[in-house]
MMTF fields as JSON, N, C-alpha, C and O atoms, coordinates in Angstrom:
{
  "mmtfVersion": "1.0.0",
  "mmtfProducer": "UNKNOWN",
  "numBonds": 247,
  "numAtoms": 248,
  "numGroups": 62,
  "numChains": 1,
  "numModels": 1,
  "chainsPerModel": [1],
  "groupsPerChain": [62],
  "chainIdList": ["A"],
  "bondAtomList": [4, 2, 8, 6, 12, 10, 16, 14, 20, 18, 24, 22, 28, 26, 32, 30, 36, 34, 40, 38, 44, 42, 48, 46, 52, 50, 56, 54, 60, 58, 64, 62, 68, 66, 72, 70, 76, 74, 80, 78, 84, 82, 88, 86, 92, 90, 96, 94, 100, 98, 104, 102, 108, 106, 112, 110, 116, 114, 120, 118, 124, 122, 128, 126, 132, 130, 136, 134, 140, 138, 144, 142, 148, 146, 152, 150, 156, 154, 160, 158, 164, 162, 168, 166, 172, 170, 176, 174, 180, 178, 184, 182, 188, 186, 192, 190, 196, 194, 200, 198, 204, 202, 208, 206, 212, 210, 216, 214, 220, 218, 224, 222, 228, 226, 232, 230, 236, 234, 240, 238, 244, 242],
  "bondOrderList": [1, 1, 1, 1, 1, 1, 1, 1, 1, 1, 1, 1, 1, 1, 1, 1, 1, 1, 1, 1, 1, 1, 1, 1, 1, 1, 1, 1, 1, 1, 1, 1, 1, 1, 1, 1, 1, 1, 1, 1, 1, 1, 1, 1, 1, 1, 1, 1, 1, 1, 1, 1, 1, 1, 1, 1, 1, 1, 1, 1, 1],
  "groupList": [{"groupName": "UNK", "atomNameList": ["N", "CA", "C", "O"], "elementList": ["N", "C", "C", "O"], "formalChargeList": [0, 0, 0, 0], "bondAtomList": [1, 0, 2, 1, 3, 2], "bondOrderList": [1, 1, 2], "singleLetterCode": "X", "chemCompType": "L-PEPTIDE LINKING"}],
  "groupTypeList": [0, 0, 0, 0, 0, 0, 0, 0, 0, 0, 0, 0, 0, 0, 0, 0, 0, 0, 0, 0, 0, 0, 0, 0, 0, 0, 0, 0, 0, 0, 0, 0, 0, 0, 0, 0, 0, 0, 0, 0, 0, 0, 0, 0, 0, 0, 0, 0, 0, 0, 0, 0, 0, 0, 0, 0, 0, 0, 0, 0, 0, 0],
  "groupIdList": [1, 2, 3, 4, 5, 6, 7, 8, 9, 10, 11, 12, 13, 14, 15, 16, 17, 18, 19, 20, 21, 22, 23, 24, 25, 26, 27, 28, 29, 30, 31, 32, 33, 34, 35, 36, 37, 38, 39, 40, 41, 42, 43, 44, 45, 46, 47, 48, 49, 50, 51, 52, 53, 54, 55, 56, 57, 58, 59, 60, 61, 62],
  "secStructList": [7, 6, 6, 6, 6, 7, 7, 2, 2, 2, 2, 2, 2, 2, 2, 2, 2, 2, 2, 2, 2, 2, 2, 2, 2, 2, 2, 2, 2, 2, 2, 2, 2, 0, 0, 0, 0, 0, 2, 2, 2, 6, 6, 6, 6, 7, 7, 6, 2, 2, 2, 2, 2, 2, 2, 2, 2, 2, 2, 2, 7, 7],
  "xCoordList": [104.991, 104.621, 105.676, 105.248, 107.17, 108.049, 108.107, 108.333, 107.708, 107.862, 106.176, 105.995, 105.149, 104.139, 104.364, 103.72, 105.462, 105.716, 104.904, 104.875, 104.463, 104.13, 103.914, 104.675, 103.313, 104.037, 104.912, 104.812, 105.809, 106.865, 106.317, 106.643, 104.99, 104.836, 103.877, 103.53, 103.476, 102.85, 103.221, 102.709, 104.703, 105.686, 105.829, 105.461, 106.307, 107.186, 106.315, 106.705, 105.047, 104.001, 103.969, 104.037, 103.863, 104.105, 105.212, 104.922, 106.395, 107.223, 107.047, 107.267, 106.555, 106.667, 105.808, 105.782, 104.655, 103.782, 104.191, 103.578, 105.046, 106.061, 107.2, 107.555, 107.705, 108.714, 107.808, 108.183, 106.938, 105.832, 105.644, 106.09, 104.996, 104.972, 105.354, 104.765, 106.773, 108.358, 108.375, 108.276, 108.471, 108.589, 108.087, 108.542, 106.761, 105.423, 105.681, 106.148, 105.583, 105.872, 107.483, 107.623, 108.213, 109.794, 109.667, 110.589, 108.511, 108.581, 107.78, 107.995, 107.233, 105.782, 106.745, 106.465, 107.349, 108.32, 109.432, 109.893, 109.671, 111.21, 110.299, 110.898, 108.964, 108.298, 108.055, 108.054, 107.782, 107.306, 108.626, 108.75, 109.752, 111.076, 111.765, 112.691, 111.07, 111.039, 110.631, 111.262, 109.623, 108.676, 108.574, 108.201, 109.037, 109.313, 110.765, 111.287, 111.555, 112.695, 113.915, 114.848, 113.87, 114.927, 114.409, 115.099, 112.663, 112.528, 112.396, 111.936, 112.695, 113.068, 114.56, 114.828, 115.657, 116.623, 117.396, 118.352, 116.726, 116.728, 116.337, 117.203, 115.215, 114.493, 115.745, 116.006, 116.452, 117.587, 118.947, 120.061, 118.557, 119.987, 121.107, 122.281, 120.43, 121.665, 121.46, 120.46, 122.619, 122.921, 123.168, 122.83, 123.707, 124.105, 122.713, 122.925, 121.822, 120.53, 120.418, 119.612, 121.316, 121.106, 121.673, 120.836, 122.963, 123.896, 123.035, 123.048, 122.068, 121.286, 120.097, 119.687, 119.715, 119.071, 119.111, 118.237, 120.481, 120.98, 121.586, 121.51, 121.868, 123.053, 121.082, 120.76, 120.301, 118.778, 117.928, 117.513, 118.031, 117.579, 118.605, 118.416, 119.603, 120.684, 120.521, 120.554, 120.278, 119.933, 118.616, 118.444, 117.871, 116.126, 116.744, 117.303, 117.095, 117.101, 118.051, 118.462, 118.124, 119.431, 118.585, 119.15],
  "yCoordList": [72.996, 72.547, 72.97, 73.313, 72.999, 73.357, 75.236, 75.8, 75.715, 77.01, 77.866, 79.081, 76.749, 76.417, 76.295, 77.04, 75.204, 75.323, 73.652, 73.235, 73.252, 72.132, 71.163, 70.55, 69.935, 69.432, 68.24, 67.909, 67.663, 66.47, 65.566, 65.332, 64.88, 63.748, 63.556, 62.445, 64.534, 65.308, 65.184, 64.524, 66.248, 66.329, 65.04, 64.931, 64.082, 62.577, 61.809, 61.418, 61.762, 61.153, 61.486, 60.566, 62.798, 63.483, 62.667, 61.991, 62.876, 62.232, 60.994, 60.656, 60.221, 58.607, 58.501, 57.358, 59.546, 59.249, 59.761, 59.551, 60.237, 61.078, 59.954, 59.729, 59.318, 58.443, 57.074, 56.449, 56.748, 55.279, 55.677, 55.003, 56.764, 57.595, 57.465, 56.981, 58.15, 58.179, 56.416, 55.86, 55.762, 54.229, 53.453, 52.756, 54.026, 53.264, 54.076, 53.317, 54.824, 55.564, 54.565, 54.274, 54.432, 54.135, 52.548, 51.966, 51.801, 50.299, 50.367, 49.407, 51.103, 51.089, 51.836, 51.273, 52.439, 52.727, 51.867, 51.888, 50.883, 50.259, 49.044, 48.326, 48.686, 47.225, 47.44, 46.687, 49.294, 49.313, 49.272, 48.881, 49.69, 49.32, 48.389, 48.345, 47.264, 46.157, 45.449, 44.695, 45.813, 44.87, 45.536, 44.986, 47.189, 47.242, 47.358, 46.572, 48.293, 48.239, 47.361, 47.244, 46.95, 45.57, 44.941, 44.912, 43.925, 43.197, 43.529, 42.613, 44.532, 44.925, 44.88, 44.689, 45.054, 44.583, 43.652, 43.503, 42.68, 40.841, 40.767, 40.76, 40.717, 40.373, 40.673, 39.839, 41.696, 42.424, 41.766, 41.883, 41.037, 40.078, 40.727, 40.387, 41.757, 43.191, 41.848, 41.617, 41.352, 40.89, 41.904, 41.53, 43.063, 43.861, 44.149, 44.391, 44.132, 44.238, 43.63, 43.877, 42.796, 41.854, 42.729, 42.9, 43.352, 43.944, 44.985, 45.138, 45.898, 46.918, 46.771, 47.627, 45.599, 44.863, 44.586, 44.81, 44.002, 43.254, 45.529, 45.961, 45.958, 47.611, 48.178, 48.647, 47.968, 48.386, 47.613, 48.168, 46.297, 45.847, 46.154, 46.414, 46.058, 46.736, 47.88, 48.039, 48.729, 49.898, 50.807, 51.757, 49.716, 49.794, 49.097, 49.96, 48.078, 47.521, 47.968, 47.201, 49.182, 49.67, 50.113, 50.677],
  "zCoordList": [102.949, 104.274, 105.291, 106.393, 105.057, 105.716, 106.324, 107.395, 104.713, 105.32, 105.889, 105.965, 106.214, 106.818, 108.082, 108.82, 108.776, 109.531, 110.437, 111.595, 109.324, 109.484, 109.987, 109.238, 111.016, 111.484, 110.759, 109.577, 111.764, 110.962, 110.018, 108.855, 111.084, 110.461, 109.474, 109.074, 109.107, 108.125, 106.92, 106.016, 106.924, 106.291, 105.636, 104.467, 106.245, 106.631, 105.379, 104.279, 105.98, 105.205, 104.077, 103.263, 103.578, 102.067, 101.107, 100.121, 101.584, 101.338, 100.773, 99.609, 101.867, 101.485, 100.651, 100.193, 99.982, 99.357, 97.479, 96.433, 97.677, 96.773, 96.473, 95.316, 97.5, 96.82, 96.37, 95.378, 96.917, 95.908, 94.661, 93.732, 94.463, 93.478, 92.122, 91.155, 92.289, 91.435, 91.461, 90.367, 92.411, 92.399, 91.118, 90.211, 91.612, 90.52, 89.13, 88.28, 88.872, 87.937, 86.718, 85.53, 87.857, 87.297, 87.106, 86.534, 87.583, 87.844, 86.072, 85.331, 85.752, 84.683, 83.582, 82.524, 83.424, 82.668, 81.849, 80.708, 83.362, 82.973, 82.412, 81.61, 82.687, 82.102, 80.493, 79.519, 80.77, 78.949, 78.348, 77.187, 79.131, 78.212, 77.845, 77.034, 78.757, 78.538, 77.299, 76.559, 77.272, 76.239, 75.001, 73.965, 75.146, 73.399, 73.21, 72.42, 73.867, 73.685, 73.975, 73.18, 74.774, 75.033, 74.182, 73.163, 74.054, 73.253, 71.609, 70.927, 71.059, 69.95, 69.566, 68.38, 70.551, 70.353, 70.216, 69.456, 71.382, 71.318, 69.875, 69.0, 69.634, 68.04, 67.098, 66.231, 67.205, 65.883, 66.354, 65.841, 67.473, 67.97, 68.702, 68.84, 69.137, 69.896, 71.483, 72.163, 71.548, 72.48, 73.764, 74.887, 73.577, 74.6, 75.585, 76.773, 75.272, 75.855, 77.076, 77.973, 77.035, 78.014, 79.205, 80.091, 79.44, 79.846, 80.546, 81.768, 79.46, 79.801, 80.889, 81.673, 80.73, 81.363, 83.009, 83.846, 83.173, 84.5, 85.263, 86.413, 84.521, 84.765, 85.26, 86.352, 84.286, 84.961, 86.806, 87.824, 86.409, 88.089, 89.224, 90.412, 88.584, 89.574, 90.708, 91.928, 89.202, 89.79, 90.653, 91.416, 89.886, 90.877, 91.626, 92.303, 92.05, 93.103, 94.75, 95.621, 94.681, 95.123, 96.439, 97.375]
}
């Protein structure tokens, strides 16, 4: 679109529709890692999970 010549808000819009996207994508990811992998580790008593856990919303949440 840029080397189109595009206009901005065009552009702009693309974007924001590109970062929900990656969003949704990363929100549906980190739930399935949730529920098998963290909770497979809880189950085996890997306490550190927890750690992985709080270092994960952290970081979505940024």
């Amino acid at each position: 679109m840029i080397n189109e010549d595009r206009c901005c808000n065009g552009i702009l819009i693309q974007l924001a529709a590109l970062d929900h996207s990656i969003r949704s994508l990363s929100n549906l990811i980190l739930e399935n890692h949730l529920y098998s992998c963290i909770s497979r580790d809880l189950d085996n008593g890997k306490l550190e999970a927890f750690g992985e856990i709080v270092s994960l919303f952290r970081r979505f949440n940024k």
